[in-house]
Biopython code that builds the backbone (N, CA, C, O; Angstrom):
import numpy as np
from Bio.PDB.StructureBuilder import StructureBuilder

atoms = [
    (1, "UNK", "N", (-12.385, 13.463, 5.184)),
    (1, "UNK", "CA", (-12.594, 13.169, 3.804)),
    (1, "UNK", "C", (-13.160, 11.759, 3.653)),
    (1, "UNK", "O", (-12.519, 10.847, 4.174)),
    (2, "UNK", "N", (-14.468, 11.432, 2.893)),
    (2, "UNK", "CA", (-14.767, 10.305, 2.748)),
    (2, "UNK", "C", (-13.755, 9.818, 1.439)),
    (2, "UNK", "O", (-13.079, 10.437, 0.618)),
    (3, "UNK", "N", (-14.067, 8.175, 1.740)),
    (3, "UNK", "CA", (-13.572, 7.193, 1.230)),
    (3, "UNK", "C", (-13.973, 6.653, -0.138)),
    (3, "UNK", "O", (-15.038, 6.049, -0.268)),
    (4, "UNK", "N", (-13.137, 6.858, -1.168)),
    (4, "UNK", "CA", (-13.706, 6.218, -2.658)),
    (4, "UNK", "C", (-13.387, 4.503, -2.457)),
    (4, "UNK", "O", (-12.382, 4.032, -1.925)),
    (5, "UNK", "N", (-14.560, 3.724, -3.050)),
    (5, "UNK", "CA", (-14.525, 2.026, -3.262)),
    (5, "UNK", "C", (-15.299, 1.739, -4.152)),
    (5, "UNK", "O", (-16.520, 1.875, -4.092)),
    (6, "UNK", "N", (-14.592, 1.256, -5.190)),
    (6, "UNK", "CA", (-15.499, -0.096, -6.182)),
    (6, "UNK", "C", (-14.946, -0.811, -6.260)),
    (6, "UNK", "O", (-13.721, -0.734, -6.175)),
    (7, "UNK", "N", (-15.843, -2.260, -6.541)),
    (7, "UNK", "CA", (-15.652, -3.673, -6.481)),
    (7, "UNK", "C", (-15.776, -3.983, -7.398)),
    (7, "UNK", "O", (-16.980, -3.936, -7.646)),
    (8, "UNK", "N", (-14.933, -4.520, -8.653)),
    (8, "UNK", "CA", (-15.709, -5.843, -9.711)),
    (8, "UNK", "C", (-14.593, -7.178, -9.632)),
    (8, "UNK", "O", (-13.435, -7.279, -10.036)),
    (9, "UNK", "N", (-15.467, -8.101, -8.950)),
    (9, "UNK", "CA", (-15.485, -9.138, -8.856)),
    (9, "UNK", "C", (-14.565, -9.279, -7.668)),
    (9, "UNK", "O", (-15.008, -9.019, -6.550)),
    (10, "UNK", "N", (-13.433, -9.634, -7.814)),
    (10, "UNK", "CA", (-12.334, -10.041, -6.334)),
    (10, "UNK", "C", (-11.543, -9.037, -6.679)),
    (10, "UNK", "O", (-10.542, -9.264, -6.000)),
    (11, "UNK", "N", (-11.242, -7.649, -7.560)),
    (11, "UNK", "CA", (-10.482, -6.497, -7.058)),
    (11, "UNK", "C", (-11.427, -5.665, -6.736)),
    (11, "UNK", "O", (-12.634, -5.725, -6.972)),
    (12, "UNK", "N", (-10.688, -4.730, -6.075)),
    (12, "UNK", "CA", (-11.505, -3.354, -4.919)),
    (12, "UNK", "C", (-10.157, -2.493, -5.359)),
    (12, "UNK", "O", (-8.969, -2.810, -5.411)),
    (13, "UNK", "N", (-10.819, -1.343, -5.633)),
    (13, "UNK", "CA", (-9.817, 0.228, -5.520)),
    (13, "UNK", "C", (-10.340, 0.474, -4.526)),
    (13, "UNK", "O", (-11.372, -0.046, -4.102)),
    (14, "UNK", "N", (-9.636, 1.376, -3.974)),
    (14, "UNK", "CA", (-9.948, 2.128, -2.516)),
    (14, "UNK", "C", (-8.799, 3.199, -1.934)),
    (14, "UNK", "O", (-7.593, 2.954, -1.903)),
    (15, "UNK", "N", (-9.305, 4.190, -1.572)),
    (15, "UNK", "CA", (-8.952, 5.127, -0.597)),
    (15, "UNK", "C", (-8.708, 4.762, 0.590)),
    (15, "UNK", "O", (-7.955, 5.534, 1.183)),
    (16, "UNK", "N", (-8.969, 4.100, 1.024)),
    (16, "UNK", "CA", (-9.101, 3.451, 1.791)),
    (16, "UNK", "C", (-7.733, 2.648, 2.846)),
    (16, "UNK", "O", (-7.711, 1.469, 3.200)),
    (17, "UNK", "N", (-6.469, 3.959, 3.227)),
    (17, "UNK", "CA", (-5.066, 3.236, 3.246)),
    (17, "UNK", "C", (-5.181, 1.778, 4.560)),
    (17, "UNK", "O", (-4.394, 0.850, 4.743)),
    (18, "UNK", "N", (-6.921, 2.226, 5.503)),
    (18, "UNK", "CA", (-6.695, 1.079, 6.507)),
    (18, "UNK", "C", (-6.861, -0.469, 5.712)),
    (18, "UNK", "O", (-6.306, -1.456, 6.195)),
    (19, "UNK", "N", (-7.526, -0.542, 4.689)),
    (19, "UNK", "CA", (-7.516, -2.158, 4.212)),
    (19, "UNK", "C", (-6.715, -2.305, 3.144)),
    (19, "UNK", "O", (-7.174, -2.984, 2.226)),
    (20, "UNK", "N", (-5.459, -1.773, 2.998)),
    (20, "UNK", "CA", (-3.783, -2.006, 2.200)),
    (20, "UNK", "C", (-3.665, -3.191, 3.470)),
    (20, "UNK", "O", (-3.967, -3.129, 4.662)),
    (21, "UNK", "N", (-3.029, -4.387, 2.547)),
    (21, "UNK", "CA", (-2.299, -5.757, 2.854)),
    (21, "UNK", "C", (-0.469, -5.123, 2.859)),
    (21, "UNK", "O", (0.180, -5.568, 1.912)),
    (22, "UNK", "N", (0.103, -4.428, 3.564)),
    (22, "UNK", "CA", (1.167, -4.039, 3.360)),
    (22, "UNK", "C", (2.298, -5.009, 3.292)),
    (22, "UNK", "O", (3.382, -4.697, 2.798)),
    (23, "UNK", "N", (2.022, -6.283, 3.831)),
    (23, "UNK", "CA", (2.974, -7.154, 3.675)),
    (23, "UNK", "C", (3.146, -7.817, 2.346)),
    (23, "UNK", "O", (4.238, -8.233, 1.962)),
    (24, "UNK", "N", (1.741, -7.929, 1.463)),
    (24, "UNK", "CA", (1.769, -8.496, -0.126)),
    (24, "UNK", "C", (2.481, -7.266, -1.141)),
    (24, "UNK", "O", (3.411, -7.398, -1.937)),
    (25, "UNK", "N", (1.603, -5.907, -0.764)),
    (25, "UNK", "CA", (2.598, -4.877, -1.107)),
    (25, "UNK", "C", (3.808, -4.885, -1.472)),
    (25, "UNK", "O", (4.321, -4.837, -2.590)),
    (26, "UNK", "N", (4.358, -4.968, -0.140)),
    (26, "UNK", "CA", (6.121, -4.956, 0.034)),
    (26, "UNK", "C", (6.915, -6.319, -1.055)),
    (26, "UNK", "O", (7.787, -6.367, -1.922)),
    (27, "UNK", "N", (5.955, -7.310, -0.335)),
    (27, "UNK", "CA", (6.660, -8.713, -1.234)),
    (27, "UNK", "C", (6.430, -8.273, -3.286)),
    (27, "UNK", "O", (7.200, -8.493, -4.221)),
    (28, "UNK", "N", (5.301, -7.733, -3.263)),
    (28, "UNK", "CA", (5.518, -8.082, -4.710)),
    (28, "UNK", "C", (6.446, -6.625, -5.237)),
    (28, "UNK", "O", (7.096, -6.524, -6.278)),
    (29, "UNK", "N", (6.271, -5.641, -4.221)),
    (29, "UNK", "CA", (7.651, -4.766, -4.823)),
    (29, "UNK", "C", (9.126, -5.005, -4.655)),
    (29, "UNK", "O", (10.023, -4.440, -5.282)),
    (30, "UNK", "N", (9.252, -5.929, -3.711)),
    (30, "UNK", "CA", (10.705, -6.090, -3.167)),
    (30, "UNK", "C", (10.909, -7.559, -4.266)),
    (30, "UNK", "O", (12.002, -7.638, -4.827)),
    (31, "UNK", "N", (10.134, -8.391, -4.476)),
    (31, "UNK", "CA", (10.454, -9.233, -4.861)),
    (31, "UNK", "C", (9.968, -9.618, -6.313)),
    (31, "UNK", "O", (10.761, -10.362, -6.891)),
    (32, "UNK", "N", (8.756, -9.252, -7.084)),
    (32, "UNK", "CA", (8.653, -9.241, -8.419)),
    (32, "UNK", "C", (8.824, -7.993, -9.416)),
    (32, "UNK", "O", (8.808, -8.161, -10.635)),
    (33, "UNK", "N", (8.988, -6.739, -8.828)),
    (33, "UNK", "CA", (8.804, -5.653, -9.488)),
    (33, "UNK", "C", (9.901, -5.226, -10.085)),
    (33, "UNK", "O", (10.590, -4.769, -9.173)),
    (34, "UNK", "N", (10.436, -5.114, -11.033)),
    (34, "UNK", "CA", (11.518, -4.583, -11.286)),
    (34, "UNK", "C", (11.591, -2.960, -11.449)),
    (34, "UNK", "O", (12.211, -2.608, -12.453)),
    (35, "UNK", "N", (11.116, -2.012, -10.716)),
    (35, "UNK", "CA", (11.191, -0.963, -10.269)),
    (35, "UNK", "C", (11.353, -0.367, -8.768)),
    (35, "UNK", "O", (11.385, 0.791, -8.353)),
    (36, "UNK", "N", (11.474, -2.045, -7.908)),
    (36, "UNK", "CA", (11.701, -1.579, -6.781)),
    (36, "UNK", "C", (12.248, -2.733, -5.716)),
    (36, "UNK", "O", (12.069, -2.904, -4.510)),
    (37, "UNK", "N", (13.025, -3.467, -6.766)),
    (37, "UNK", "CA", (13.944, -4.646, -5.968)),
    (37, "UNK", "C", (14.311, -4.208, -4.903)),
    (37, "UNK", "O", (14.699, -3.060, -4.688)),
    (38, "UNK", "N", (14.205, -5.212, -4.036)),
    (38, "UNK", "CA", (14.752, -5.213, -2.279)),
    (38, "UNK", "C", (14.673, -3.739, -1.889)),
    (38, "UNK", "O", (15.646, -3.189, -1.374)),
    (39, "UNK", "N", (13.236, -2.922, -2.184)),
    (39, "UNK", "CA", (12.765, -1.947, -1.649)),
    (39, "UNK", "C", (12.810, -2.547, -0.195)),
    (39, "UNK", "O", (12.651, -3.759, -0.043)),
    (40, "UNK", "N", (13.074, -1.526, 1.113)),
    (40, "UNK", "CA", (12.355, -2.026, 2.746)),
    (40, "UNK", "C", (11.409, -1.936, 3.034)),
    (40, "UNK", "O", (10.872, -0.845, 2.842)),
    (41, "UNK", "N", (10.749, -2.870, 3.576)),
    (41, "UNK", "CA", (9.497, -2.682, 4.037)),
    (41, "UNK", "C", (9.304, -1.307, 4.878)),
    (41, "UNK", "O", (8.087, -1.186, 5.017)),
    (42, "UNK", "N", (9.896, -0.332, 5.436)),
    (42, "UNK", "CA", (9.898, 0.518, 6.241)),
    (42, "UNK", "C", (9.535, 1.372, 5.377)),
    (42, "UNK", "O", (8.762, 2.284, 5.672)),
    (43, "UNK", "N", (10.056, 1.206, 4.124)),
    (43, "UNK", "CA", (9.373, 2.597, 2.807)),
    (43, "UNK", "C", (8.291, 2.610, 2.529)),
    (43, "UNK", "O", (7.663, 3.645, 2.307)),
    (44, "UNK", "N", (7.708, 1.174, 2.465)),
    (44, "UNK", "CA", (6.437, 1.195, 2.183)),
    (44, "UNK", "C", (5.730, 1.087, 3.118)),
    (44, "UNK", "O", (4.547, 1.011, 2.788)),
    (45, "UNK", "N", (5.952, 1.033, 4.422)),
    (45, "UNK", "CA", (5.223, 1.415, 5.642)),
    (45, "UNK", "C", (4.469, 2.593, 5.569)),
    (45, "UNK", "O", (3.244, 2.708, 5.604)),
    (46, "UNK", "N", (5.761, 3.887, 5.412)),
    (46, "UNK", "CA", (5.902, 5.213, 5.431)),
    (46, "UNK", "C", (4.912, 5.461, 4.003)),
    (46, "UNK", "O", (4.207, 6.469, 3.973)),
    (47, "UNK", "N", (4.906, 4.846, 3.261)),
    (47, "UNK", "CA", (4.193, 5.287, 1.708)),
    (47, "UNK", "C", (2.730, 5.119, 1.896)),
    (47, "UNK", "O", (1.841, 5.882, 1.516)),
    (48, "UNK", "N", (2.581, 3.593, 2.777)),
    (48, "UNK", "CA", (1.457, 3.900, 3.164)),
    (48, "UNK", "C", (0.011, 4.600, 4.271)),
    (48, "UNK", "O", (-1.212, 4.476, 4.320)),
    (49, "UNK", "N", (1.067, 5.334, 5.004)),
    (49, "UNK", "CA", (0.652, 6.281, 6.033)),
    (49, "UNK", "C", (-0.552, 7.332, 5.648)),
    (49, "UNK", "O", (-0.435, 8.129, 4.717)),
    (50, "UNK", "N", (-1.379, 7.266, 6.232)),
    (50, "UNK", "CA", (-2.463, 8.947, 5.828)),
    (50, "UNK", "C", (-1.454, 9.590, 5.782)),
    (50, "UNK", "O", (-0.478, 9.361, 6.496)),
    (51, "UNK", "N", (-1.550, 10.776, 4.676)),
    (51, "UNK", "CA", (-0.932, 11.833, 4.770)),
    (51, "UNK", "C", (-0.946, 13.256, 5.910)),
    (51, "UNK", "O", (-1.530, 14.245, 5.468)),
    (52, "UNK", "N", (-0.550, 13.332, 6.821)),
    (52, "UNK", "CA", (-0.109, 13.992, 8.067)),
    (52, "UNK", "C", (0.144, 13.135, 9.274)),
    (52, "UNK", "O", (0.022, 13.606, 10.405)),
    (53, "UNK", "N", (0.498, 11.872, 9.060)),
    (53, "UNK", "CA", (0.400, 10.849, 10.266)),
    (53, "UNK", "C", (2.282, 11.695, 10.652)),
    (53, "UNK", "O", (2.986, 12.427, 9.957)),
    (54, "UNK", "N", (2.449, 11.199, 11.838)),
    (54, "UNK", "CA", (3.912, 11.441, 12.470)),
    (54, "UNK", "C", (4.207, 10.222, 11.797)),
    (54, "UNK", "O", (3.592, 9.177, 11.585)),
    (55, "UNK", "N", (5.873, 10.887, 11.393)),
    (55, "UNK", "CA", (6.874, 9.771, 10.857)),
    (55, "UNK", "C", (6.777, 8.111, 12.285)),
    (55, "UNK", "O", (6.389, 8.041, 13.451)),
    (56, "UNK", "N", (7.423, 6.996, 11.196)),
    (56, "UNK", "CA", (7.393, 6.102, 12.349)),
    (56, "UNK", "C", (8.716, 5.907, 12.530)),
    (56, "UNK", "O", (9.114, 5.183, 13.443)),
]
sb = StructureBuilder()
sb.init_structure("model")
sb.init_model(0)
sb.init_chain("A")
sb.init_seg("    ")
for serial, (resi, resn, name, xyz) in enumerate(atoms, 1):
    if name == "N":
        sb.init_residue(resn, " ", resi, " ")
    sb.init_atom(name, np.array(xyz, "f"), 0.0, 1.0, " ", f" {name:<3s}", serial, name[0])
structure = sb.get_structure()
């Protein structure tokens, strides 16, 4: 399956799960979001996996 991307200006959407920053991810859900305080990084590891990858 190809990859959806647009750019305006310094944000990018993307399909694209290889260029997810998973560590800014995690920090601003674990630490500013109030829908997912002190989420683990291991969830959002797993959240961000292609869909059929083997569990990690």
């Amino acid at each position: 399956m190809e990859n959806y991307e647009v750019q305006n200006g310094s944000y990018l959407i993307t399909t694209d799960k290889s260029k997810l920053q998973v560590d800014v991810i995690h920090q601003f859900l674990a630490e500013e979001s109030y829908w997912a305080q002190g989420i683990p990084k291991k969830i959002v590891e797993k959240a961000t996996l292609p869909s059929g990858s083997p569990k990690k």
